[in-house]
N, C-alpha and C positions, 0 to 999 in steps of 0.2 A: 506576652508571647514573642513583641521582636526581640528583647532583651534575649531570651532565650535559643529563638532561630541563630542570633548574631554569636551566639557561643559554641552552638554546635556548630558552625559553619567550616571554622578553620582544623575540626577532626574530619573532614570525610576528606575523602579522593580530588572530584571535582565540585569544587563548592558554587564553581560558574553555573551548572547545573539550576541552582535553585536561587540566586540572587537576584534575577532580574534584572530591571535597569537597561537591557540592552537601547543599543540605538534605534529608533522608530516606537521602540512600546509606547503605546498606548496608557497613560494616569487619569483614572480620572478621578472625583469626588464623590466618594463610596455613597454618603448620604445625599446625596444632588441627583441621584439615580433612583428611579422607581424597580427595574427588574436589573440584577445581577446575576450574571453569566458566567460560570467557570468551563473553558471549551478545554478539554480534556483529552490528553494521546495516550495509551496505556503499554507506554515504551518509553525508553532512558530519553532525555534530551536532544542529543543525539540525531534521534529517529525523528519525533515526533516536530522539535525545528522543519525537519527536510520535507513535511507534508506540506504543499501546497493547498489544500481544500479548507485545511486549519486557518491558514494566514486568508483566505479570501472569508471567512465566515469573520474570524478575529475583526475584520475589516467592517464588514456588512453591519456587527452588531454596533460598533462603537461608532457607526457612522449615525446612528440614533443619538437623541439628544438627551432621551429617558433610560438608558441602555448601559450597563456597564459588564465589559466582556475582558474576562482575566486569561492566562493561559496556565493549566498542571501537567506535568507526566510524570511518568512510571519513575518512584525512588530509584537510586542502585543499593545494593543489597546494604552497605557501610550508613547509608542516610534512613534506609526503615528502620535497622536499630539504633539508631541515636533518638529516632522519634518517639519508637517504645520507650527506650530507658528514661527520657523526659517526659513521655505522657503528651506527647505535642501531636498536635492533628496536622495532618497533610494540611498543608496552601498553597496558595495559588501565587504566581512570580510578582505581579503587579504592586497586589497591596502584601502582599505575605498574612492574607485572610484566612481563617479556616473555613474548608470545602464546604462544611455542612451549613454554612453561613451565606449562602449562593441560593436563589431560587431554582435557579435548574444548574443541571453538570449534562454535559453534553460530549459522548464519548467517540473519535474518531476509531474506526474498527480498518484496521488494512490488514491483517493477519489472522487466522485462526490460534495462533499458536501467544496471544495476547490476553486470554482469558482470565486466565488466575493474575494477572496484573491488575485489570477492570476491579477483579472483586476486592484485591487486596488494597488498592486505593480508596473505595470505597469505607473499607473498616479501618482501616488507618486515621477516618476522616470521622468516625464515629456514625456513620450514615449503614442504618441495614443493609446485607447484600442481598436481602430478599425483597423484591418489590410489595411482596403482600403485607410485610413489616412495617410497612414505612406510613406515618401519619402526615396529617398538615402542616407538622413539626418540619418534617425534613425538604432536603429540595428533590423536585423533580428530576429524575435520570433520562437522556435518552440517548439513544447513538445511531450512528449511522456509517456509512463507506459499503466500501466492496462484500463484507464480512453479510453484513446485512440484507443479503438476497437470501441467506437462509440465516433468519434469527433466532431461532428454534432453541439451540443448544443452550442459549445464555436470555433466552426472554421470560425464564420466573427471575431475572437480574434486574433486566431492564423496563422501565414503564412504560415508554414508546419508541418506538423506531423511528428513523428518516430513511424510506426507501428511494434510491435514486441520488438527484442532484438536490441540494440543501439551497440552493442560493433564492429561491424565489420563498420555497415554504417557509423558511425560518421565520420572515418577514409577518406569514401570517399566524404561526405558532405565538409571536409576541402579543398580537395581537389579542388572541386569544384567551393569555397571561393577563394583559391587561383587564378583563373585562369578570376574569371567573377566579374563584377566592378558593374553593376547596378542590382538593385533589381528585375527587373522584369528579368533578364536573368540568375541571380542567381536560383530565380524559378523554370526557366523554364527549366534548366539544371536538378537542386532536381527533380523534378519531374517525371526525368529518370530512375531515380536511384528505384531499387528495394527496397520497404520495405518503399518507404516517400511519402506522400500521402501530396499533395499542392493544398485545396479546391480551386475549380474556374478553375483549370487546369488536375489534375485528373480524370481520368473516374473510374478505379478499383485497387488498390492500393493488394498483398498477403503479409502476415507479413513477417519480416525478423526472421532468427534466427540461430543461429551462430551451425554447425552440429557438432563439436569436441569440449565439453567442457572443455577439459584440452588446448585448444589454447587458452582460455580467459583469458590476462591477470589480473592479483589477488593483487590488492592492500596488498602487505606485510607491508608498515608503513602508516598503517591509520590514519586518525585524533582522536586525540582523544579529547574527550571536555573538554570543562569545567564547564559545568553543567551535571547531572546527568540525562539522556538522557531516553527517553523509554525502549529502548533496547543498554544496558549498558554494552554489552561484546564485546569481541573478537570474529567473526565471518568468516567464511567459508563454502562455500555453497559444496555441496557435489553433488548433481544431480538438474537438470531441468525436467521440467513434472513430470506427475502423470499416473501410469498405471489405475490407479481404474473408472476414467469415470463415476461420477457424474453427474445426467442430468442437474444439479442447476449448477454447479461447472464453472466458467470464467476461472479459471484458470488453471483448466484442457485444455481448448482449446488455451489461451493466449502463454502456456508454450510447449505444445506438439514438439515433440515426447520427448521421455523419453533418458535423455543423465547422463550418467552416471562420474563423475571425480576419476582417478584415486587412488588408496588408497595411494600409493607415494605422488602424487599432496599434497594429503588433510595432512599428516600427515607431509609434507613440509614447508605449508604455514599456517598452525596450532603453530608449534613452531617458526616460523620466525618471523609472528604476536604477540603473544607473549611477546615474546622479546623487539620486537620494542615499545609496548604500555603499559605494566605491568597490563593489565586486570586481575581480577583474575577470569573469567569464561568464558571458549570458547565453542560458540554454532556451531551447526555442523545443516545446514541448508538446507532445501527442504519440499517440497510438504507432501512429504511423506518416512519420514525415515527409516521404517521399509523395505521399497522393496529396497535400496540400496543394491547391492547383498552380499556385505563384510563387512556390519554392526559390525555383531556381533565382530568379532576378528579385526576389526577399534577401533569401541570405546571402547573397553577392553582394546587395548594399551596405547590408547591416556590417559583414564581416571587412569591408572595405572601409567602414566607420569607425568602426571599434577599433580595428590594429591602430589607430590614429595614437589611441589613449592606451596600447600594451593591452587592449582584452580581446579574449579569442570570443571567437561564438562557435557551438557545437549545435548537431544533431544530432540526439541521442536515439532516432530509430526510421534511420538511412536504411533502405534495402540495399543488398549487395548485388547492386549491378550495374555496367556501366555508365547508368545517368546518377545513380546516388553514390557510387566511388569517385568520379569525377570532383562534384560538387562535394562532397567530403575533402578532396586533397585542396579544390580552389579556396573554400573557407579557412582552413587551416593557415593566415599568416602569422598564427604570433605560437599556437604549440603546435606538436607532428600530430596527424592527420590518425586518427586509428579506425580499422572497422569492424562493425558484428555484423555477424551473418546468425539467423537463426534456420537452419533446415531442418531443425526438430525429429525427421528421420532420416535413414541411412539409407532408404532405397526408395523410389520412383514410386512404388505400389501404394507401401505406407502413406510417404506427403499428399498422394491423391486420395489415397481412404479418410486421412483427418481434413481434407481440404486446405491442404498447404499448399497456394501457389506460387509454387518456386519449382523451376526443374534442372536435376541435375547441369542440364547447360548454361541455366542462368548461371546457377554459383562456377562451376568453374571457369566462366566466360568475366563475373565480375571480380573472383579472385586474381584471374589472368591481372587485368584491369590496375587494378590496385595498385599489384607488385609491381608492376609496369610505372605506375604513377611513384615509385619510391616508398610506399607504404608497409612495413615491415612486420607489422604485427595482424593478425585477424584473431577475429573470438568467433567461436561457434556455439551453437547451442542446441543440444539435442533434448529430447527424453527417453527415455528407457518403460515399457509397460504398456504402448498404447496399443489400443485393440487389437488384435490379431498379429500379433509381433510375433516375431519367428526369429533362431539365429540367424538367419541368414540379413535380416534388418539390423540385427546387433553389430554384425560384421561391417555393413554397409557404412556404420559410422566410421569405423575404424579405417575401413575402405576409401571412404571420402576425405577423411581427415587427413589422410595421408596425401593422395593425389594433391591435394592443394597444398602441402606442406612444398612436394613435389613442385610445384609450380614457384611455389616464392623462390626454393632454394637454384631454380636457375636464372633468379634474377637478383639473389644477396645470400651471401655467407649467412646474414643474421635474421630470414626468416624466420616468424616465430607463429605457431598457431597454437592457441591455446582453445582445445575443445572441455564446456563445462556441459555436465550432464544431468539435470534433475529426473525425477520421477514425474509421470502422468498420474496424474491425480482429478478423477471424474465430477468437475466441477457443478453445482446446481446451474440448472435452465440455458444449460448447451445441449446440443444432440446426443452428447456421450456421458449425461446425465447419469445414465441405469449402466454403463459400463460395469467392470469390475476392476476394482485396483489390484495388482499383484503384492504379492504378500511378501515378509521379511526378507523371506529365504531367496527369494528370487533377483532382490533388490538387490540384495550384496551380491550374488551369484553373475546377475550381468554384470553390476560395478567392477568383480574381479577380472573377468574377461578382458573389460575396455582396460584396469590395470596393466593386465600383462602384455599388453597388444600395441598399448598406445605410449611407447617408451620411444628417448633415444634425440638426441638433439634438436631440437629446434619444436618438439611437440611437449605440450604440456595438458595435464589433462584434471580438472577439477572435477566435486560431485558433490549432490547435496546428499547432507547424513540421512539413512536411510529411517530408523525413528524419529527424526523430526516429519517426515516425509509422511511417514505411516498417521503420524496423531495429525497432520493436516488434513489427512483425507478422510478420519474416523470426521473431526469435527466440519469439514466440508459437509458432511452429507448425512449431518446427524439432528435429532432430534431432543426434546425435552428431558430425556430418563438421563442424558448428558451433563444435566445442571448438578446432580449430586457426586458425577465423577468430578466435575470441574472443584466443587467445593472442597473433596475430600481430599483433594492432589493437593490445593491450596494449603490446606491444615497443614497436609505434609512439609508441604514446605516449598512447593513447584514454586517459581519466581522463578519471571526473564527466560519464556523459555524458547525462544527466538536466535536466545545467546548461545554459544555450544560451550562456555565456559560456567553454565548456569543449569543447562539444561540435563533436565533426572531426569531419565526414560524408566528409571527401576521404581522411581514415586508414583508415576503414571498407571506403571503396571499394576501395582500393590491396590493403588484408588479402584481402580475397574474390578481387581478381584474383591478388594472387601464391599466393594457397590454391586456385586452381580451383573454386571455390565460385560458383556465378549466385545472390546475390540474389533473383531474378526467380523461382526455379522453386519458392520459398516463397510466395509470393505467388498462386501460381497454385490451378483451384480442384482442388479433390482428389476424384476417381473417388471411386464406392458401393463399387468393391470394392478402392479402396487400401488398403493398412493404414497406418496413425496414428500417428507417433512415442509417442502416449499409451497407445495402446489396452489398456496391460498396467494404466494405473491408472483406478480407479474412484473415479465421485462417487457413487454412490445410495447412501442413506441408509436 
């Protein structure tokens, strides 16, 4: 088989993609291991490199002595068929094993829009995409991330879930592996276990989550790639949760409660990282960076450190205002300072109906700020569809976006605000849960609006495609009759459909029509006394 991998390598695109080797992977001795791991992203390299939950799990397993943990993601379109036309099974980077040769595959889920990738790796690997298929023969599936607070859609795929945080269960899920030989008793043991949720056998499943974040072990020699990856730095996560309580916000509930890491910890495994990788930018990661309680005289060391050696350090979710523009422009000694603001809506009424605390005067008291500080560029970020939106909240954006554009431009010729705008989309196990999402027509209809309005020097104006938008929210809030449109889109041919150089919205359409599926009646808002594709899993904390 390597004979083989080694000849297809140098026909596809990026052959970095699937050779391994990088710096820090983890080798071990396939047969010197009792349980083999393939921890699996079902996105291009790319992506699934830039997951941080992957590299701390990659970490956890192979920090076992019986334990061997490989990493796979999603082919690109040029490397599945060289696979078919050789007859070669998807593997895994480390040994270049095939999948099906793993006792479990363990799938990180961070998008709805990921699906037909999960299955197609699966059959690629020769492993059933039906879990009722699957015998003692094959390895155990399971997955986990954000995707995973409604499993619903993809669980006749999947054989167990990890609800919540993985870092303590996994530990006992091994456990478990160790002790029990057949599949159905493996199961039925997982299924004990707090935080794993094993459709068919489950009744109500509470997330897990780990209460002391400085216990969590911290990948200090990460992989590093060898392509230039999404998110291309040295990372370390600083807190979990979010106190602000967004009523739109998953991840407010995914993450809860608010767990803070030590300032020792972060400025520990900030320079150890480092070292071990030669990144030259280390992000310092959370929710929301501003409510970290030791911010301020954190990142003034660290960034007072690092320009030593030419590396920045960022905060990638500074509130706009002037304690987080400040501290933005002080960090900034080795690249220019940039900020996001996120007001999500365009008028006062709105941000207090979703529970956005921010008001009008903050943002343009910390855009003031900024521009003042030399800062020339802002990002905003709105949505278009939430609850009782009216034009006059559509206007509001345009409204807003202007006023601060207005602000920079009298303090730089080269003011630039770029306002990007997705859709609201009624996430599970928020308050705006039974919401309803707005439909096609409406999508493009405000997008043209903010088009004609939001023109003209120094404004730039992005938007998410409005069918991708649409099929996140069908599968946001969907349920099992889902798994035979996912399968049939696959057939078709759906792959990468994250990508918009990939993505078929007319494969999508055609799946749902010949499955009898309406699109539309996921979308729709949901009765006080419906029940919830979710309702069997819990976020509270």
């Amino acid at each position: 088989m390597k004979t083989l991998i080694e000849s297809i390598l140098p026909l596809v695109r990026k052959p970095a993609r699937y050779i391994g080797n990088e710096l820090n992977s983890i080798h071990k001795d396939w047969d010197a291991c009792s349980l083999r791991i393939a921890l699996a992203y079902p996105d291009l390299y790319e992506i699934g490199m830039s997951n941080l939950g992957l590299q701390i799990l990659y970490h956890i397993l192979n920090s076992q002595d019986d334990v061997l943990a490989e990493r796979v993601y999603a082919p690109a379109q040029d490397m599945e068929e060289k696979l078919r036309e050789n007859k070669l099974s998807l593997f895994s980077l480390e040994s270049w094993k095939p999948l099906k040769d793993f006792d479990l595959i363990g799938f990180g889920l961070g998008h709805e829009l990921t699906y037909t990738n999960l299955i197609n790796m699966l059959e690629l690997s020769g492993i059933p995409i039906y879990a009722k298929d699957r015998t003692d023969e094959h390895p155990l599936i399971f997955a986990g991330g954000p995707c995973a607070f409604n499993p619903e859609p993809i669980a006749d795929f999947v054989d167990f879930f990890v609800i919540g945080e993985a870092e303590e269960v996994i530990l006992e899920m091994l456990n478990t592996l160790r002790h029990v030989e057949t599949r159905g008793g493996v199961l039925e043991k997982l299924a004990k276990l707090d935080g794993v949720y094993v459709p068919g056998i489950s009744t109500s499943v509470k997330k897990r989550y780990v209460k002391d974040i400085d216990a969590i072990p911290v990948p200090t020699r990460p992989i590093v790639p060898f392509l230039r990856i999404v998110h291309d730095r040295a990372m370390v996560e600083i807190m979990r949760g979010c106190k602000r309580a967004c009523k739109f916000c998953s991840a407010f509930e995914a993450y809860k409660p608010v767990r803070m890491r030590s300032p020792e910890k972060i400025k520990q495994y900030a320079y150890e990282i480092l070292k071990n990788t030669g990144f030259d930018e280390l992000s310092l990661v959370s929710l929301s960076s501003s409510d970290y309680k030791e911010i301020e005289p954190l990142a003034k060391e660290l960034s007072c450190q690092l320009a030593r050696d030419m590396t920045s350090l960022s905060l990638p979710s500074l509130r706009l205002d002037s304690f987080g523009v400040k501290l933005a422009k002080d960090i900034s000694r080795v690249r220019v300072a940039s900020v996001t603001a996120a007001p999500e809506a365009g008028t006062q009424r709105l941000r207090d109906l979703v529970g956005k605390d921010l008001s009008e005067e903050e943002i343009l008291k910390g855009a003031r700020v900024a521009f003042e500080e030399g800062i020339t560029n802002l990002k905003l970020y709105f949505m278009i569809g939430l609850p009782t939106e009216t034009e006059e909240d559509v206007a509001g954006i345009v409204d807003l976006a202007r006023r601060i554009l207005q602000l920079g431009q009298e303090k730089s010729k080269r003011a630039h605000v770029t306002v990007s705008v997705s859709t609201f989309i009624p996430k599970p196990h928020t308050p705006l849960e039974r919401e309803r999402m707005i439909s096609f027509g409406e999508i493009i209809e405000k997008q043209k609006y903010l088009k004609d309005k939001l023109r003209g020097r120094g404004l730039e104006l992005r938007w998410h495609d409005a069918n991708t938008s649409i099929l996140e929210g069908v599968f946001s809030r969907g349920d099992r009759n889902l798994a035979r449109v996912i399968e049939h889109a696959w057939q078709l041919g759906a792959r990468l459909d994250a990508w918009s150089e990939h993505f078929r919205f007319d494969l999508w359409q055609q799946a749902f029509g010949e499955c009898g599926v309406d699109m539309n009646d996921y979308l729709k808002a949901r009765e006080p006394q419906e029940q919830l594709p979710w309702e069997h899993i819990s976020c509270s904390a």
